[in-house]
C-alpha positions as CSV (number, residue, x, y, z in Angstrom):
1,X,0.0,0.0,0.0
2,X,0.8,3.5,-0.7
3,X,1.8,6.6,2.0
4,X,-1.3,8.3,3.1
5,X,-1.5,11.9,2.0
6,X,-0.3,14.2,5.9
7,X,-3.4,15.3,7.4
8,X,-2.2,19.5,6.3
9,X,-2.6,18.3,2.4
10,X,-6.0,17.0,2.4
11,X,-7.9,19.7,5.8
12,X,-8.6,23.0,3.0
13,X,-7.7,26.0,4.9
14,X,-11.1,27.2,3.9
15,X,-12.9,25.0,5.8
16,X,-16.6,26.3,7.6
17,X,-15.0,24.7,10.5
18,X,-14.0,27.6,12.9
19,X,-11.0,27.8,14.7
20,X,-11.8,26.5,18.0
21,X,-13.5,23.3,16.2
22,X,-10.6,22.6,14.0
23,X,-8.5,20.0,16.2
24,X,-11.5,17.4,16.8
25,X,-12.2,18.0,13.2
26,X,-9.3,17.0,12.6
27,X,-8.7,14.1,14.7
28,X,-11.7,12.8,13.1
29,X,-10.3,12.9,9.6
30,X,-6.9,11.8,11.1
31,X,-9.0,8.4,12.3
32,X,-11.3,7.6,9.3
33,X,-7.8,7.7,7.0
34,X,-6.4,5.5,9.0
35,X,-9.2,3.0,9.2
36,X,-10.0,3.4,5.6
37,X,-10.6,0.7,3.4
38,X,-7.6,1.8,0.9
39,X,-4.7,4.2,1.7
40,X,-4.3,6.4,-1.6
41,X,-1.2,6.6,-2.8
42,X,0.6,9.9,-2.2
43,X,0.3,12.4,-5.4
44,X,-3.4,10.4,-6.0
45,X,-6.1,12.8,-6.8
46,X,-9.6,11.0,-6.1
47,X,-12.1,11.2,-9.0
48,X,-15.5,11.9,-9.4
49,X,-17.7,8.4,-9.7
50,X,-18.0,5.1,-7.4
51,X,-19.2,6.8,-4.3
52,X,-22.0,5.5,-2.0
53,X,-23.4,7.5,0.7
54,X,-24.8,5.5,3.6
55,X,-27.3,6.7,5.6
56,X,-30.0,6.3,8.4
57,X,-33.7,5.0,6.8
58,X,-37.2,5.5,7.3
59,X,-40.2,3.7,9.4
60,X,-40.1,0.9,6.6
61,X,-36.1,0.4,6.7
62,X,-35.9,1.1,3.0
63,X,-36.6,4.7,2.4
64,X,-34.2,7.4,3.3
65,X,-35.1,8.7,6.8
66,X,-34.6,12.2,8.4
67,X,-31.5,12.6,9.5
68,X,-30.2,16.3,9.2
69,X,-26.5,15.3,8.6
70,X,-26.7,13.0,5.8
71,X,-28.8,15.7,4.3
72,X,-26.5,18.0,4.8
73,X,-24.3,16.0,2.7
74,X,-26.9,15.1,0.0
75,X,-26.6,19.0,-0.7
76,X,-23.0,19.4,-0.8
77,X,-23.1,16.3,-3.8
78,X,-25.4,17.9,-5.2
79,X,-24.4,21.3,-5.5
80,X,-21.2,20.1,-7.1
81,X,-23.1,17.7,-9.5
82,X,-21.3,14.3,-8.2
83,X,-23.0,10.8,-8.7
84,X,-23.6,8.8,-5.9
85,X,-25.5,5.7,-5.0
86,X,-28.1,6.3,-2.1
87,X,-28.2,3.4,0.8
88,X,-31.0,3.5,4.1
89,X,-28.9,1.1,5.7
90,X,-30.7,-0.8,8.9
91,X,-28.7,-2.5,11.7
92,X,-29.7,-6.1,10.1
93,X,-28.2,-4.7,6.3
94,X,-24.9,-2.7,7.4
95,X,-22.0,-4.0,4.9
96,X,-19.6,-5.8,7.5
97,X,-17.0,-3.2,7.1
98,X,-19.1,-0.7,8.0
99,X,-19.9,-2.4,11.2
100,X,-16.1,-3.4,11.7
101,X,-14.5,-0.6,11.1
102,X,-16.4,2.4,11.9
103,X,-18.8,0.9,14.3
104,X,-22.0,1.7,11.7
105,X,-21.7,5.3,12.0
106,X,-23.8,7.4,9.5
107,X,-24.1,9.1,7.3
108,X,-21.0,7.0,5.7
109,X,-19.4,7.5,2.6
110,X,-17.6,5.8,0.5
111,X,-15.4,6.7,-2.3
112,X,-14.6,3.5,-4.2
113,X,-12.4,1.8,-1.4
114,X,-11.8,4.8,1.0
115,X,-14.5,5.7,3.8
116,X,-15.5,8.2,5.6
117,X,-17.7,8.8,8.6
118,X,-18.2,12.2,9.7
119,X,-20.3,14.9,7.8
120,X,-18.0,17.8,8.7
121,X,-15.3,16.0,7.5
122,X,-17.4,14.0,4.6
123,X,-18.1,17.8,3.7
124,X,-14.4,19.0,3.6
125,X,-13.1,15.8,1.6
126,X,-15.8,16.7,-1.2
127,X,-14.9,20.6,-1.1
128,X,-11.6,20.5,-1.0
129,X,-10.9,17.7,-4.1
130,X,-14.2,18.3,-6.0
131,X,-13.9,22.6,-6.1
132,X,-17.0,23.0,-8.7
133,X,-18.6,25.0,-7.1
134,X,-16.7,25.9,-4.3
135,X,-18.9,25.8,-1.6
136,X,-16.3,27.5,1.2
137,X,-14.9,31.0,2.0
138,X,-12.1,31.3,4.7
139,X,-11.2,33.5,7.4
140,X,-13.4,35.8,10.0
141,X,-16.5,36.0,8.2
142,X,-17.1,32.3,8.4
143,X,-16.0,32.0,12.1
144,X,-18.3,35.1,12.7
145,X,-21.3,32.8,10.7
146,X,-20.2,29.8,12.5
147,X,-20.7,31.7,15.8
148,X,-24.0,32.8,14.9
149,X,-25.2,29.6,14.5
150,X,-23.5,27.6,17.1
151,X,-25.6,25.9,19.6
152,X,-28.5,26.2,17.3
153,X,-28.8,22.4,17.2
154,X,-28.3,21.0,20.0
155,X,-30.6,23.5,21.5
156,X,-33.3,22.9,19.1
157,X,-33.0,19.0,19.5
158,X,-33.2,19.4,23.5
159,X,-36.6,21.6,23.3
160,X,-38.2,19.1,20.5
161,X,-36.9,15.6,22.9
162,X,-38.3,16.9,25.6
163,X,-42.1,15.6,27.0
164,X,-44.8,17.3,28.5
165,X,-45.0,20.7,26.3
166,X,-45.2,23.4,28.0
167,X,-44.2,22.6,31.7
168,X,-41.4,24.9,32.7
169,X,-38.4,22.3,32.3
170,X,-39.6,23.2,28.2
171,X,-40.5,26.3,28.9
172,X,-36.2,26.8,29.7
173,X,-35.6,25.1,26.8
174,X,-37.8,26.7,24.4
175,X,-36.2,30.3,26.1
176,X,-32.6,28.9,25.0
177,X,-33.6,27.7,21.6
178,X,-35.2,31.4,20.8
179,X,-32.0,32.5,22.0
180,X,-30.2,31.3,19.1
181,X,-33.0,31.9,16.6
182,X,-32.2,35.6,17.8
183,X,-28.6,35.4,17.8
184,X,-29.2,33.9,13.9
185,X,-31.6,36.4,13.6
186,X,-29.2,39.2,14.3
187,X,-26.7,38.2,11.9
188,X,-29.0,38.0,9.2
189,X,-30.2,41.8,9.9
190,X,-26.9,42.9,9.4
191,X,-26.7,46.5,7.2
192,X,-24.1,45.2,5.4
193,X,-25.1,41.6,4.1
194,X,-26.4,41.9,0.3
195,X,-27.5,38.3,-0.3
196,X,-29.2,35.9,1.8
197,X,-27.1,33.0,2.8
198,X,-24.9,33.0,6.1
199,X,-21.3,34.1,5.6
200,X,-19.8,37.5,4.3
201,X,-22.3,39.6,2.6
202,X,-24.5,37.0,2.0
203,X,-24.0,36.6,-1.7
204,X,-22.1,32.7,-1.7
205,X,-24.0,29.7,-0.9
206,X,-22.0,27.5,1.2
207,X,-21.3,24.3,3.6
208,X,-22.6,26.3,6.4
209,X,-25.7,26.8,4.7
210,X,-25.7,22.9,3.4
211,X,-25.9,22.2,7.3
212,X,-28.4,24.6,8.5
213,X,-31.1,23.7,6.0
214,X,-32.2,20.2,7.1
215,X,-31.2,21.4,10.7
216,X,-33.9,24.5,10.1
217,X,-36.3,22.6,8.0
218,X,-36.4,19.6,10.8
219,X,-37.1,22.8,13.7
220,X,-39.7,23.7,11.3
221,X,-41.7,20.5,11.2
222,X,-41.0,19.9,14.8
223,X,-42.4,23.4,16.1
224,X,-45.8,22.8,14.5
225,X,-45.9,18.9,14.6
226,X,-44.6,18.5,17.8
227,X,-44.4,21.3,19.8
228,X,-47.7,22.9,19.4
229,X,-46.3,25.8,17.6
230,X,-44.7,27.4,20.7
231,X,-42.7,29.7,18.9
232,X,-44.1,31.9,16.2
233,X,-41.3,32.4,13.8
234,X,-42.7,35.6,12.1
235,X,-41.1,37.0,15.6
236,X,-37.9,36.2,13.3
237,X,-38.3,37.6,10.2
238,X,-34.8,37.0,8.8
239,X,-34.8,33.7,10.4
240,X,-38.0,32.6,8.4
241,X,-37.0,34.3,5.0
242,X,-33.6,32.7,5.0
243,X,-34.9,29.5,5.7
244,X,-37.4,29.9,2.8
245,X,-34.6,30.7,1.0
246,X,-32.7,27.1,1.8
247,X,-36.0,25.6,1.4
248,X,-36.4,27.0,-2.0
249,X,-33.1,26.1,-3.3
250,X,-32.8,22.9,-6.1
251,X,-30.4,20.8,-4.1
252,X,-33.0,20.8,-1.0
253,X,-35.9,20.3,-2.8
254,X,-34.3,16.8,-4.9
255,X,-33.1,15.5,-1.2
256,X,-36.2,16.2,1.2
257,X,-38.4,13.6,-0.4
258,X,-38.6,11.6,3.4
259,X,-41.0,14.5,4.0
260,X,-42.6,15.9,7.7
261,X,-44.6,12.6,8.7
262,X,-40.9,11.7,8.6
263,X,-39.1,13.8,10.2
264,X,-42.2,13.5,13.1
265,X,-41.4,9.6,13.6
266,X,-37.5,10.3,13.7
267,X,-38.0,12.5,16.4
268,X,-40.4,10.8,18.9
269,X,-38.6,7.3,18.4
């Protein structure tokens, strides 16, 4: 087998990954290149073609289920036009390998014989060797997007989780959630911005945005499936137009197909 490419020739310093997330990135990358299923030959230049993308299925075990991170990287393949094969993979159907050597972690994907399991770092690998379109701008005005969204998830998932609506454990929650949907609100208001996506002035659609959509569109379901409509987004305008937006855009609308009734049985399983 071939050397394995160092770790500084394949992480693009361009990365949405801010600064402070960068060394568990990756570590990550560091560990799926070593458990890979081939080690490319240094100089090697991956191609486009042969890839599989793994991921989490529906009620039925065959349809593609709701998870927001393989999403994310359904959209990053197909803004940059790549072929893949699509594969709701139960625990009973796994490929061995899979199980072996990455414990059946998904979203997965595979790139002839090489693997990877992480999205952030599924995301950089097809950004950084597949560059049309370039879907990542460096420097302070994605660390100041990536600041504006961070917490948003895990704050979101812990108000949706949580059961009986409206006594005052969710009430805390649903307070923190709004406080990111106002922190994301205020970067979106900014004077400056001239287009509607997240970093710089707005004008570039990038991975950051790629994440956020199935993230926003899954809060969206949620709020009015789930949580009895608790929060009234028109109390964040930005918020709701930029979501629209994401909503609106090609490569969302060809991956959403597993739908809200979905999205309502991921989350209360």
């Amino acid at each position: 087998l071939g050397l394995v490419l160092p770790l500084h020739a394949f992480i693009s310093p361009t990365s949405i990954v801010p600064a402070r997330m960068a060394s568990s990135t990756s570590s990550s990358l560091d560990m799926n290149r070593r458990r890979g299923l081939e080690r490319r030959e240094e100089g090697a230049t991956p191609m486009p073609g042969g890839m599989t993308l793994y991921v989490k299925p529906g009620q039925d075990g065959k349809s593609v289920g709701d998870c927001p991170f393989a999403h994310f990287i359904r959209m990053a393949l197909t803004e940059k036009g790549l072929e893949y094969d699509l594969v709701p993979a139960t625990a009973e159907n796994k490929p061995q390998w899979l199980l072996d050597d990455y414990g059946g972690k998904m979203p997965a994907l595979r790139h002839r014989k090489e693997c990877y399991v992480d999205s952030e770092v599924i995301a950089q690998y097809l950004d950084f060797f597949f560059k049309e379109p370039e879907l990542s701008i460096g420097g302070a005005d994605t660390d100041k997007a990536a600041k504006a969204v961070d917490g948003f998830f895990p704050a979101m998932a812990k108000f949706t989780k949580h059961s009986p609506n409206g006594d005052e454990e969710d009430k805390g929650k649903q307070a923190v959630l709004e406080e990111k949907l106002l922190a994301l609100e205020e970067h979106l208001s900014d004077e400056s911005r001239t287009g509607p996506y997240l970093v710089g002035n707005g004008e570039m659609f990038t991975l950051l945005d790629c994440s956020m959509a199935p993230k926003l569109y899954a809060m969206d379901v949620c709020l009015e499936k789930i949580k009895e409509s608790a929060i009234d987004m028109g109390g964040y305008p930005k918020v709701r137009k930029y979501m629209d937006d994401l909503f609106a855009r090609p490569s969302f609308q060809s991956t959403v197909e597993y739908g809200p009734e979905t999205v309502v049985w991921g989350w209360t399983t």
